[in-house]
N, C-alpha and C positions, 0 to 999 in steps of 0.2 A: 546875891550869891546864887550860882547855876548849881545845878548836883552836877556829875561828871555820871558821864554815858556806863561807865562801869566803875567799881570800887576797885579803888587800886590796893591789892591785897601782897602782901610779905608772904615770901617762902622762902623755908630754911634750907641753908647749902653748908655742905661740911668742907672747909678748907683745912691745909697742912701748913703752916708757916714754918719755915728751919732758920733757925739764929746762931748767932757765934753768941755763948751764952756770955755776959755778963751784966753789972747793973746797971737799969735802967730801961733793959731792953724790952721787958712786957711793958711797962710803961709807955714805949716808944713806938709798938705796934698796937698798943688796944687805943690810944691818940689819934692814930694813923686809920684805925678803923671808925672812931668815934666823929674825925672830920671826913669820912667820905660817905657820914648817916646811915652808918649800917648797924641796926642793935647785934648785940652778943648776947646769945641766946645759952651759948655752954662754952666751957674752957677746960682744955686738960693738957697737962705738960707730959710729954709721952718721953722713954725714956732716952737719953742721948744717942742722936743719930750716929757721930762721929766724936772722936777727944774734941771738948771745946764747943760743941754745938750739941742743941737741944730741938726739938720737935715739938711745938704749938697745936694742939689740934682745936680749933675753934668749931662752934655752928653759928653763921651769923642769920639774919636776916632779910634779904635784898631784894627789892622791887622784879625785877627784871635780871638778862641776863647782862644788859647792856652796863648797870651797877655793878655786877660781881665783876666784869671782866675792869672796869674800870679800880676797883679795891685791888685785884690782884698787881694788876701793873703799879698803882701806886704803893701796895706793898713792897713790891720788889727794889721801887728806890731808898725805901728806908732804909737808913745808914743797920749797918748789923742783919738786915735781913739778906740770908743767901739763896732762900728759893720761897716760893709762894704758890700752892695749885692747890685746885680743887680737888676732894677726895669723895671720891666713889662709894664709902663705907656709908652705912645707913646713918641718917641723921638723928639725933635725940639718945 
């Protein structure tokens, strides 16, 4: 086994995920985040954007940026997710 020329180290990124709220649906995004290997570092349901949809605020943890961008798109195809971006606001 070689070491690798640097450690590859996680930092945290605050995303927004907006849902058409019903069951199943956190289920269906922290899955979605769990198969693209990203830990979830904080979760908070923020209060409803729109009648019917609810705001996700996650911190996950992600290698790179080449990972977040890859989470985000594949956020956006899960069924019930209607938007997925990163947020600005400080992390933790």
């Amino acid at each position: 086994m070689a070491w690798a020329d640097e450690p590859v180290r996680a930092f945290d990124v605050a995303i927004v995920v907006t849902v058409t709220n019903g069951k199943g649906v956190l289920a269906r995004v922290t899955a979605t985040l769990a198969e693209a290997e990203v830990d979830i570092v904080h979760l908070a349901m923020l209060e409803e954007a729109a009648p019917q949809t609810l705001d996700l605020r996650f911190v996950i943890a992600v290698r790179d940026r080449e990972q977040l961008d890859h989470v985000l798109r594949t956020l956006r195809r899960t069924p019930s997710v209607l938007r997925a971006t990163r947020s600005m606001a400080a992390t933790g």
